[in-house]
N, C-alpha and C positions, 0 to 999 in steps of 0.2 A: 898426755894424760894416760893414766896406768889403765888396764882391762879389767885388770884384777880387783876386787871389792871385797874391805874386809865385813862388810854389812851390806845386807840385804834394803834395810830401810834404816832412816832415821828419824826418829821420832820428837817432834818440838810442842811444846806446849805452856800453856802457863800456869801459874801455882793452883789455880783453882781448878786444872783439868788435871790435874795429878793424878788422882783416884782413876780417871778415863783413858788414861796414857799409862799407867801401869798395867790394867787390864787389856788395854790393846798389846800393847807391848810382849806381854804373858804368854797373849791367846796366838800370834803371830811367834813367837820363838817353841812354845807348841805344835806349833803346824810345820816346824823346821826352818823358818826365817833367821838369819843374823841378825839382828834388832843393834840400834844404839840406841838407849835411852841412859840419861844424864844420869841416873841413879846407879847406873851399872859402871859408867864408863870415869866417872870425873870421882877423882877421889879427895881426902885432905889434903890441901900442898899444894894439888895441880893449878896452873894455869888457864883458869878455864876458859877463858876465848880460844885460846888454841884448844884444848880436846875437842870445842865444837868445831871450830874451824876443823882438826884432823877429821872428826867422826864426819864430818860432808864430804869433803872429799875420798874418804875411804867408801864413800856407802854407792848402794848402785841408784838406788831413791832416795833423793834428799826431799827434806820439805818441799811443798807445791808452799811457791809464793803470790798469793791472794794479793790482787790494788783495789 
């Protein structure tokens, strides 16, 4: 596994935290964080399992997974 992180965090949420996750998201690449959030990263066209799949592994903090 690579050292190197092209993001700081990534950011996952569901449709109704939008509004909360874009404001995180904001407030965190404001304070100088690399942020992946799906809005920024996945565009027309993309594959989107993979961009999340790449953006996890690229990030130095992936989601904390909650059971």
């Amino acid at each position: 596994m690579s050292t190197h992180f092209d993001y700081d965090v990534f950011i996952s949420h569901s449709t109704k935290d939008k509004p909360v996750a874009r404001e995180l998201a904001n407030r965190l690449k404001k304070d100088g964080l690399r942020v992946w959030l799906d809005e920024w990263e996945i565009q027309p066209g993309d594959m989107i399992g993979l961009k999340i799949q790449r953006g996890l592994e690229r990030s130095r903090i992936p989601p904390r997974r909650d059971s």
